[in-house]
C-alpha positions in Angstrom: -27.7 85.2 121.4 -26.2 88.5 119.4 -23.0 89.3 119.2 -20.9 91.9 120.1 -17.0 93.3 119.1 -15.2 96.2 119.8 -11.5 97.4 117.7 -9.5 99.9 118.7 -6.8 99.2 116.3 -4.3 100.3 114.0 -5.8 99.5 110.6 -8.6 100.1 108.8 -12.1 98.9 111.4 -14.6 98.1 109.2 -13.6 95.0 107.7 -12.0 93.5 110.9 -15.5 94.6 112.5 -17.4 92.5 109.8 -15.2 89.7 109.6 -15.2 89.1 113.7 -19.7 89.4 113.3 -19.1 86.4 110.9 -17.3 84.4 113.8 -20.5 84.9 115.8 -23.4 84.0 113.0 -23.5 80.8 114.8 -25.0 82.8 117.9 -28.2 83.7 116.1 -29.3 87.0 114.6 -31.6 89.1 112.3 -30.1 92.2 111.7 -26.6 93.6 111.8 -24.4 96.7 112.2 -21.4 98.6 113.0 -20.4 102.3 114.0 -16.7 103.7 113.6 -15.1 106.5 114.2 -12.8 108.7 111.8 -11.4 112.1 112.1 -13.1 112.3 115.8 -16.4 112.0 113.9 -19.0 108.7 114.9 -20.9 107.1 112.2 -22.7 103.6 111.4 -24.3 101.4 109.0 -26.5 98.7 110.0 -28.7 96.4 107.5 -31.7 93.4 108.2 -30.6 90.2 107.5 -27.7 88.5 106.8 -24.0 89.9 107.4 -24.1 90.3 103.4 -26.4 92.5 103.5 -24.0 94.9 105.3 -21.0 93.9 103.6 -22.3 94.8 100.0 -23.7 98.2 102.0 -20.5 99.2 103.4 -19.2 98.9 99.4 -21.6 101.7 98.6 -21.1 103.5 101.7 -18.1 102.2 103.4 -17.1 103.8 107.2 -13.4 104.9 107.7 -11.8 104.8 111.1 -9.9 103.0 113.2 -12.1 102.5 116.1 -14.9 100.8 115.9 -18.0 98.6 117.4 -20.2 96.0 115.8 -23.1 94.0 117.0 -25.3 91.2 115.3 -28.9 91.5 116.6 -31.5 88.2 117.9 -34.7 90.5 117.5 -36.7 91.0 121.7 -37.6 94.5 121.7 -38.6 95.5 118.5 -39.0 93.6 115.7 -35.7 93.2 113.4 -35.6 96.2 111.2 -33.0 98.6 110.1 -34.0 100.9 112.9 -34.1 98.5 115.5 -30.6 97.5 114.6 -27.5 98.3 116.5 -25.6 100.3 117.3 -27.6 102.8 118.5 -26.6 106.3 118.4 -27.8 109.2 120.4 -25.8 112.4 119.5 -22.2 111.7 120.8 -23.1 107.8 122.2 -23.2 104.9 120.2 -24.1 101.4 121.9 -24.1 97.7 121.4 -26.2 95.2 124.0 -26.5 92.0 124.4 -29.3 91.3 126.6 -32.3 93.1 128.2 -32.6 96.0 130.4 -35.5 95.4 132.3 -36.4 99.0 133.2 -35.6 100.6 130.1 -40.2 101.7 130.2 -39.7 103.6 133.3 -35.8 105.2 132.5 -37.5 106.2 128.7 -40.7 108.1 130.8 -37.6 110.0 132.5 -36.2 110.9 129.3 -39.8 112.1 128.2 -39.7 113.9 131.0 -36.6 115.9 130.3 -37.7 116.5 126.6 -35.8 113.5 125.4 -37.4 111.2 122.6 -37.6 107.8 120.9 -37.0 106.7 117.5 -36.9 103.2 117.9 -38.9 100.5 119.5 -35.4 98.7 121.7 -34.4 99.1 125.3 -30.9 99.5 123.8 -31.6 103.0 122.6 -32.6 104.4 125.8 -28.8 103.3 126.9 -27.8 105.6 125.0 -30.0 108.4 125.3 -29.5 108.2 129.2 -25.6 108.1 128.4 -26.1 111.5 125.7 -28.4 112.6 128.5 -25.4 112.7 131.3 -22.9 114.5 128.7 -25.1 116.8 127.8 -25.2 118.1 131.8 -21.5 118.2 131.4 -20.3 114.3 132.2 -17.6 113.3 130.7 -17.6 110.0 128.2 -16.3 108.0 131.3 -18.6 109.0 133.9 -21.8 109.2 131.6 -20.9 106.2 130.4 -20.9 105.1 134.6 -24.0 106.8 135.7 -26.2 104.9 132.9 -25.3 101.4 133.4 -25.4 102.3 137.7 -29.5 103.2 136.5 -30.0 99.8 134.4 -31.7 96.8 135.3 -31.4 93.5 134.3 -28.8 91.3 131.9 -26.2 92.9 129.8 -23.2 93.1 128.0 -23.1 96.6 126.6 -20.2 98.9 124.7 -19.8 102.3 124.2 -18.1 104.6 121.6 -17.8 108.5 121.9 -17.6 110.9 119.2 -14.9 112.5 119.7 -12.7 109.5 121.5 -10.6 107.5 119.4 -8.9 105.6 121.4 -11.9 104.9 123.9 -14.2 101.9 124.7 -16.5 101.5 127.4 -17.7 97.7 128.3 -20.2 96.4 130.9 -21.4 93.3 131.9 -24.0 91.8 134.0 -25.6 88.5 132.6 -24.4 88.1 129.7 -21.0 87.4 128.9 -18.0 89.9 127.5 -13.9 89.8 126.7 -11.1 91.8 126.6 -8.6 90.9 123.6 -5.1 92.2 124.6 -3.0 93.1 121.3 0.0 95.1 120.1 -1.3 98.6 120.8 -4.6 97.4 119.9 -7.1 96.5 122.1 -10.7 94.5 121.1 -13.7 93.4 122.6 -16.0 90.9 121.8 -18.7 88.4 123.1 -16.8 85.2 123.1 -13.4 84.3 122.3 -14.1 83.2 118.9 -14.7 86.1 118.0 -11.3 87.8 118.6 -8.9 84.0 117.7 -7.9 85.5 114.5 -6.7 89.1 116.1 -5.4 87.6 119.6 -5.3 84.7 121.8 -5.1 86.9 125.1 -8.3 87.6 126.4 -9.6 88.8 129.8 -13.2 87.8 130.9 -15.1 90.2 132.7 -16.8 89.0 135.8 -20.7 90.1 137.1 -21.0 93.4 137.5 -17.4 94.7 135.9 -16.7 97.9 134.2 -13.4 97.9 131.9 -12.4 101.3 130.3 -10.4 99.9 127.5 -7.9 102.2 125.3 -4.8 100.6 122.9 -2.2 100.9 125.7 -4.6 98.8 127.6 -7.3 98.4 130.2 -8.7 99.7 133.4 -11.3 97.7 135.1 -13.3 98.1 138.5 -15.8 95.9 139.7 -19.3 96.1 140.8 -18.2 97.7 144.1 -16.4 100.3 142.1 -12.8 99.5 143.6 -10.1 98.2 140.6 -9.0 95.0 140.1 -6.5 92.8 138.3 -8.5 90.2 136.0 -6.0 87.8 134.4 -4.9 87.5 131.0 -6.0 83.6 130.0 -4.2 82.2 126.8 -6.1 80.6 124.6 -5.8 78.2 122.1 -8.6 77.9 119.4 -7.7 77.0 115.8 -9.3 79.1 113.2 -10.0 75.9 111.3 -12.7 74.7 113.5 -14.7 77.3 112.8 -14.9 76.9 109.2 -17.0 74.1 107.7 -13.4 71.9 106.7 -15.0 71.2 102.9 -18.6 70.0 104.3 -22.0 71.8 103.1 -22.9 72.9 107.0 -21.2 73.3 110.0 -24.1 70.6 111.3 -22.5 68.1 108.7 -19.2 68.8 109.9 -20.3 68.6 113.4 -22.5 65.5 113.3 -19.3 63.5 111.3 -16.6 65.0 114.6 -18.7 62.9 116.9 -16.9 59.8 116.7 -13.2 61.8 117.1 -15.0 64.4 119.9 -16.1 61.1 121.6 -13.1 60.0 121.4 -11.2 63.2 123.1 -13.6 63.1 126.2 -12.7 59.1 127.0 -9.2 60.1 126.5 -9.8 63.0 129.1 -11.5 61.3 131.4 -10.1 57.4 131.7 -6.7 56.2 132.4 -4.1 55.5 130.0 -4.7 51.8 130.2 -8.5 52.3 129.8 -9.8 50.9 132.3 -10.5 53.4 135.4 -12.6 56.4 135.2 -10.4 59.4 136.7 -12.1 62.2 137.9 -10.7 65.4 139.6 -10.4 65.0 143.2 -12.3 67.4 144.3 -15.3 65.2 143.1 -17.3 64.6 145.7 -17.9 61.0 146.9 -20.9 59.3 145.5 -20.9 56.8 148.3 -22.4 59.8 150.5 -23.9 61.8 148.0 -28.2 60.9 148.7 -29.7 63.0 146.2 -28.9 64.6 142.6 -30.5 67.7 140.8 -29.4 67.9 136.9 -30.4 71.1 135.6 -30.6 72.2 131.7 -32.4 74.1 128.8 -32.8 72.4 125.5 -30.7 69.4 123.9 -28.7 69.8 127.1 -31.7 68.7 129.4 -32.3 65.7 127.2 -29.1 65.0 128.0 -29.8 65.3 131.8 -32.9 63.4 131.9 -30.7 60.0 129.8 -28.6 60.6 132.5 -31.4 60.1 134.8 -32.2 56.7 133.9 -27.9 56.0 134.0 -27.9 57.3 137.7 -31.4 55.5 139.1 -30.8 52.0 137.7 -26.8 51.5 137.7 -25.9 53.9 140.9 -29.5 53.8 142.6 -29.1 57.5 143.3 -32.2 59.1 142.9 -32.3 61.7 141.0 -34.7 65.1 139.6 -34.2 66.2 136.8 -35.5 69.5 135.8 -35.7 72.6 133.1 -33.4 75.5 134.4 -36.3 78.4 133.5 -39.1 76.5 135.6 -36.4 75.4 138.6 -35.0 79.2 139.4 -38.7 80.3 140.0 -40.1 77.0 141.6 -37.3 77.6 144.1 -37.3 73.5 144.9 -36.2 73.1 148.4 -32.6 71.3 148.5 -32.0 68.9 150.7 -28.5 68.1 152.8 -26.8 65.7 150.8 -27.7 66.8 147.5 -25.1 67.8 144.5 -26.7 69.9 141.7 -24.9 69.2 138.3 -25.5 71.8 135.8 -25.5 70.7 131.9 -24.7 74.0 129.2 -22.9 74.2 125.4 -21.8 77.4 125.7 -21.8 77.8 129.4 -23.6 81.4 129.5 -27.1 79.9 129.4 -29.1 82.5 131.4 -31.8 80.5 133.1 -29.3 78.0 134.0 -26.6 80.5 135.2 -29.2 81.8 137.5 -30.4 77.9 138.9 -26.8 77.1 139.7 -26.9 80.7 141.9 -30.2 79.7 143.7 -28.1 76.4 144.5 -24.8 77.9 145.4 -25.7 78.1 149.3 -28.1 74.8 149.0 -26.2 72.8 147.8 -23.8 70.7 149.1 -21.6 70.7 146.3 -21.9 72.1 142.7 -20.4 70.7 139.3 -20.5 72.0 135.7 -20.8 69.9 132.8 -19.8 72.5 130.0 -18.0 73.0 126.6 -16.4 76.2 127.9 -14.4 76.0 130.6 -13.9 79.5 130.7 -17.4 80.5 130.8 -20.0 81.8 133.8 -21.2 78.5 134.4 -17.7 76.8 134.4 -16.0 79.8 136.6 -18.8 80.0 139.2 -18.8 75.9 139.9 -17.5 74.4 142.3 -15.7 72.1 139.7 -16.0 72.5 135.6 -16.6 68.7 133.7 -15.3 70.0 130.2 -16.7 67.5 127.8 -13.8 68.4 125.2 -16.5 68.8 121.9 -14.6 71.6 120.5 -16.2 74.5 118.8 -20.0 73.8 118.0 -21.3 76.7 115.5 -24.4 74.9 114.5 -27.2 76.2 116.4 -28.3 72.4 116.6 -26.7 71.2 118.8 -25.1 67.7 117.8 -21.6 66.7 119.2 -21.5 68.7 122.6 -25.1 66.6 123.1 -23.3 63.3 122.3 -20.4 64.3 124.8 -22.4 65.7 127.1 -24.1 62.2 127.2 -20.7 60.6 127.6 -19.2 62.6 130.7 -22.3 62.0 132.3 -22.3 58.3 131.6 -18.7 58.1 132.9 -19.9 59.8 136.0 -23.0 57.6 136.5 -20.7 54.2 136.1 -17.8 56.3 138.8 -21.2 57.0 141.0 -22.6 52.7 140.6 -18.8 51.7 141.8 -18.2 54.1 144.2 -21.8 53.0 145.6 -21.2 49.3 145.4 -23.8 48.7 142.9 -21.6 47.6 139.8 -19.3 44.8 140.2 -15.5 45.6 138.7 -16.4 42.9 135.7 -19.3 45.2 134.4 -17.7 48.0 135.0 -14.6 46.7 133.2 -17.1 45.4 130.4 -18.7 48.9 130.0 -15.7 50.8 129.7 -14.4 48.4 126.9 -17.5 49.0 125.3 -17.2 52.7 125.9 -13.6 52.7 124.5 -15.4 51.0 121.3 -17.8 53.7 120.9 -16.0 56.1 118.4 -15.1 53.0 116.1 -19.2 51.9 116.3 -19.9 55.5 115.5 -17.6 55.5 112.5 -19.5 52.4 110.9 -23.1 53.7 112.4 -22.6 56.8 109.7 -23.3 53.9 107.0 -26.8 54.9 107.7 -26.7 58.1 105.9 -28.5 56.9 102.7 -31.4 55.4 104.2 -31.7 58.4 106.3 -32.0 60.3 103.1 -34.7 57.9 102.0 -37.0 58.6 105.5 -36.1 62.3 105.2 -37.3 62.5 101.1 -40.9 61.1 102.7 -40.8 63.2 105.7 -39.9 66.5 104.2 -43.7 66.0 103.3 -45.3 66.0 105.9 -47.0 68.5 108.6 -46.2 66.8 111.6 -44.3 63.8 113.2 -44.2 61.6 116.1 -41.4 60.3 117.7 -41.8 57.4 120.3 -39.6 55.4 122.8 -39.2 53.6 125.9 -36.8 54.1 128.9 -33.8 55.8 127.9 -34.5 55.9 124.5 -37.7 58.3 125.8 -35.4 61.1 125.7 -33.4 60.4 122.6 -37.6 60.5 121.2 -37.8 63.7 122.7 -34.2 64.9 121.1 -35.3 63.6 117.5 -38.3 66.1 117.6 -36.4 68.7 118.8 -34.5 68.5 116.4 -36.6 68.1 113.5 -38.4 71.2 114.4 -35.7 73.5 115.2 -34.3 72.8 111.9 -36.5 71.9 109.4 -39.7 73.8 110.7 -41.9 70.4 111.1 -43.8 69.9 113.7 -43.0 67.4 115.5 -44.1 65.7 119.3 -42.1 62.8 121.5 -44.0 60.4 123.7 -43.1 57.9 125.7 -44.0 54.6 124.1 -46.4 53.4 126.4 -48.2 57.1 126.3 -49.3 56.2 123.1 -52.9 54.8 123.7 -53.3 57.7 126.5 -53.9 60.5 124.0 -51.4 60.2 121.2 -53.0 57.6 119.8 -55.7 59.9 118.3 -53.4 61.7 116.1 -52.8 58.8 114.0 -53.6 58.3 110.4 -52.0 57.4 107.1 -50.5 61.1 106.5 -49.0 60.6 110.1 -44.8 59.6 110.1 -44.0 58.1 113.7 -40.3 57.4 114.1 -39.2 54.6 116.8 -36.5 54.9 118.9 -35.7 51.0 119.8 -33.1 49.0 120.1 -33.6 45.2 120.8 -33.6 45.3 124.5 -35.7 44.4 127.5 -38.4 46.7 126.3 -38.3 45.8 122.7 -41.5 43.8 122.7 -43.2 45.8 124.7 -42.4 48.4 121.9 -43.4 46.3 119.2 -46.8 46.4 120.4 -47.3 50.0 120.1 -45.9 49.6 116.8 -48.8 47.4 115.9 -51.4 50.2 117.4 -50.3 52.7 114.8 -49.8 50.5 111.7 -53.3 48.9 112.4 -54.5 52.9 112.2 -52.7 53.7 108.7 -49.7 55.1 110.6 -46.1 54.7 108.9 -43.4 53.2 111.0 -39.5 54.5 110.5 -38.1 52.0 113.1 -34.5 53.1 113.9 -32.7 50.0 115.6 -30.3 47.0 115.5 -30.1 44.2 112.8 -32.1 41.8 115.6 -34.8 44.4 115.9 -35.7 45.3 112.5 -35.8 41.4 112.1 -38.0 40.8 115.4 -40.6 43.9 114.1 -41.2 42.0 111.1 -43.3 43.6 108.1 -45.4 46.1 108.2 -42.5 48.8 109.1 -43.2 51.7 106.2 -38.6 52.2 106.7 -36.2 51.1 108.6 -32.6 52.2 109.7 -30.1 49.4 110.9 -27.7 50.7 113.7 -25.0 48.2 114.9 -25.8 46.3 118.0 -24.6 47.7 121.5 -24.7 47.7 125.1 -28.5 48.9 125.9 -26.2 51.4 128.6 -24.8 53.2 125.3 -27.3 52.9 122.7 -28.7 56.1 123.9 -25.0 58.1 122.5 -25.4 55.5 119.5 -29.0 56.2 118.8 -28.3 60.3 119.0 -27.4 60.4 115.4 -29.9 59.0 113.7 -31.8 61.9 115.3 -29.8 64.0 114.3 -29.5 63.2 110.5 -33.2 62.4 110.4 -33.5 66.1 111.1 -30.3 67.3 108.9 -31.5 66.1 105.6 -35.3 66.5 106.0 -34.3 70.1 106.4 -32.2 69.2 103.1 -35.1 68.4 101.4 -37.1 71.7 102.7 -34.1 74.0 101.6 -34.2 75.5 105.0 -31.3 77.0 106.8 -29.8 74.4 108.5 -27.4 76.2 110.6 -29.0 79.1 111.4 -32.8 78.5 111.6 -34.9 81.0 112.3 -35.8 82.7 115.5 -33.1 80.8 117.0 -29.8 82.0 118.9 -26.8 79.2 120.0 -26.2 80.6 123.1 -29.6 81.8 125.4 -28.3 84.5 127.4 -31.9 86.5 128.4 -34.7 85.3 129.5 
């Protein structure tokens, strides 16, 4: 959510500052800007919309200078207007936030107070008024810079630029995530380390509550005691490649065709180089003695956590609660000896689920991290990091880290049932060979494509759509919608199958699409027979499942989509992308903006 970067460089700013903002479009914004400074003088352009929009103003009225700051804007104070957009300047300050200050009411009344007032409707502005505020009673850059973010509340990542100072940067962070790019007497700063790949691959993550005073000969950090300290310099490796669409139409194409190659990279990570043992770190704990797990997520991610729920409860018979990160950090669920809390995240910096795994650090007897990052908060403040080797996702739907996600957590359920005695060696041995197969299945499962386009033409349609399955498909049901309204605006519900006649049912009519998660398992007849309730009330049926159980449903399906047949254990990693293309090309057939939609942000680091 925004973006931030910071250049204090030795060429021209402007267009390094633009060209880093378009490495971060995939976090979600409305409204973009950047402030430089040349001759010792601060200026800035901003512009609503797309990063275009400032590009083609900065040809009109470009910005010299060699130092610079730029920020893309996710609208929460404010709505997203020219004057709401960063950075925000107040006489000799200019600032870039990601995040919210929580006090910034009570701070702007003591600005009132002292004569001091606001143009804009952000708690970003009043930043920097409090920062102009300290320099004007004689601080210098440094210290003013010091005494506001001592006075702010709440979760940040903030930089600062002087008038005046050249070769001068102030970050912050607290909540929200920020790193220092180490060049050749050049310095940068930015939100993740995508943004700086093409300038550097040594970065420096700040921790909680750091302040780094950052000049081109380098940078001075103390932390939120005040006292300096050395954070290290991490090389990283990240190929400008991935983050360009590699000749598809959206980086949610590109994404959703990596999955069988991602898949492939987490097996590879995380089994032996015969195949057939799951090897996990060792500081794992053991599942033999582990009595209780807590799985907590936001989004795609905690659809992933509750398929994992039905993996851990019927192969391991470890019970297990599953639960959203926003609701758990306030319900302040007691935690019982015995329990490990395993926290699902993309991106690693998710706020509510940052501040869950705190609320269990002390509770719980072990935490573990099941992220893309494994630099990130999340990853850092674990007691072990699960990468689940997806690679760069820019689509802000999520699509291959869900699919790994689900496979790191399926190798850890199957570790957890042998550890626990409840999977013989044969099975296990079985699944793992099927497991191995899944990238191949993948590969012929994106044969589907056409027929997809077929449902999506007729659902592009229509106002609403229902999504049902059973047992672990339930989630993949609850995915699908997801999906299809994040992306192409539909609205769209997921019910458990045998919900249907408890309220559901009542929605149903001949204008009403109702896709079917179901393989031909256990459950399938029992799914069948909710089929039957909705075509009997007009209802059209898009059944997505194996040749056996489009044959077994018989006629009266208004579409079906043929998956190949697998292992019921899998089907739920299998089944993921027909959700997921279901969704792609309806939003196709809308002309909506598939990988930015609106009002959404990749990475949810605020409240």
């Amino acid at each position: 959510m925004c973006g931030i970067v910071g250049v204090l460089g030795n060429h021209e700013a402007a267009p390094v500052l633009v060209e880093a903002l378009k490495r971060l479009e995939y976090r979600g914004y409305d409204s973009a800007g950047i402030a430089t400074i040349n001759d010792g003088v601060l200026d800035r352009r901003r512009a609503v919309g797309k990063l275009v929009n400032l590009s083609d103003m900065l040809v009109h009225h470009p910005l010299a200078g060699k130092a610079g700051i730029g920020h893309t804007r996710w609208a929460t104070h404010g709505a997203p207007t020219e004057q709401n957009a960063h950075p925000h300047k107040a006489g000799p300050v200019a600032v870039v936030h990601n995040g919210i200050i929580e006090n910034f009411r009570e701070l702007r009344a003591e600005l009132a107070a002292a004569g001091i007032g606001h143009e804009t409707d952000t708690d970003t502005e009043t930043v920097a008024l409090l920062a102009q505020h300290h320099m004007q009673q004689g601080m210098t850059p440094e210290a003013a810079a010091r005494a506001t973010i001592a006075r702010l509340r709440g979760a940040y990542a903030l930089l600062f630029l002087f008038d005046g100072e050249g070769d001068l940067m102030i970050a912050a962070r607290a909540g929200s995530p920020l790193a220092i790019g180490h060049g050749e007497g050049e310095m940068y700063v930015g939100s993740d380390a995508i943004a700086l790949a093409p300038m550097t691959d040594r970065i420096t993550y700040l921790e909680e509550g750091d302040i780094a005073v950052v000049a081109r000969a380098g940078v001075t950090i103390t932390d939120a005691d005040g006292r300096l300290v050395n954070r290290p310099v991490t090389q990283i490796a990240i190929d400008s490649a991935r983050v360009d669409k590699g000749g598809h139409r959206h980086f949610m194409a590109k994404e959703i065709a990596e999955q069988p190659m991602v898949i492939g990279n987490a097996l590879r990570h995380y089994l032996s180089d015969d195949g057939n043992e799951i090897v996990l770190p060792e500081a794992m704990p053991d599942f033999a003695r582990v009595e209780r797990l807590v799985l907590v997520a936001c989004g795609t991610a905690y659809y992933a956590c509750l398929t994992a729920k039905y993996w851990f409860e019927q192969l391991a018979r470890l019970p297990v609660e599953v639960d959203i990160a926003s609701e758990f950090r306030y319900r302040e669920p007691p935690i019982s000896p015995g329990t490990v809390a395993i926290f699902v995240s993309q991106s690693g910096e998710t706020a509510d689920t940052l501040a869950a795994l705190r609320y269990c650090r002390d509770r719980a007897d072990s935490i573990l991290a099941v992220v893309n990052v494994e630099t990130s908060s999340i990853a850092r403040e674990s007691d072990l990091a699960l990468p689940i080797q997806a690679g760069t996702e820019i689509g802000v739907a999520s699509t291959k880290a869900f699919t790994c996600q689900l496979t790191v957590l399926l190798m850890l359920a199957l570790k957890a049932a042998r550890a626990r005695g409840e999977m013989s060696a044969e099975r296990l041995s079985d699944l793992l060979s099927a497991l191995r197969g899944l990238p191949a299945t993948l590969n012929t499962a994106m044969e589907i494509d056409g027929a997809i386009r077929d449902v999506a033409r007729d659902l592009s349609g229509a106002q609403s759509a229902l999504f049902l399955g059973r047992g672990a498909m339930y989630p993949l049901a609850l995915e699908g919608a997801l999906k299809l309204k994040e992306i192409s605006y539909i609205h769209a519900e997921a019910y458990a199958s045998g919900e249907l006649k408890h309220g559901p049912i009542a929605l149903i009519d001949e204008t009403m699409p109702v896709i079917v998660m179901a393989p031909c398992d256990a459950l399938f007849e029992k799914t069948v027979s909710n089929m039957q309730e909705v075509m009997a009330r007009g209802g059209r049926i898009v059944l997505v499942s194996d040749a056996a159980g489009v044959a077994a449903a018989g006629a009266g399906t208004f579409q079906a989509v043929t998956l190949p047949a697998v292992d019921p254990v899998l089907a739920p990693i299998l089944y993921a992308l027909p959700a997921q293309l279901i969704a792609y090309h309806t939003a196709i057939a809308k002309g909506t903006d598939v990988d930015q939609p609106r009002n959404l942000a990749k990475s949810v680091t605020v409240e």
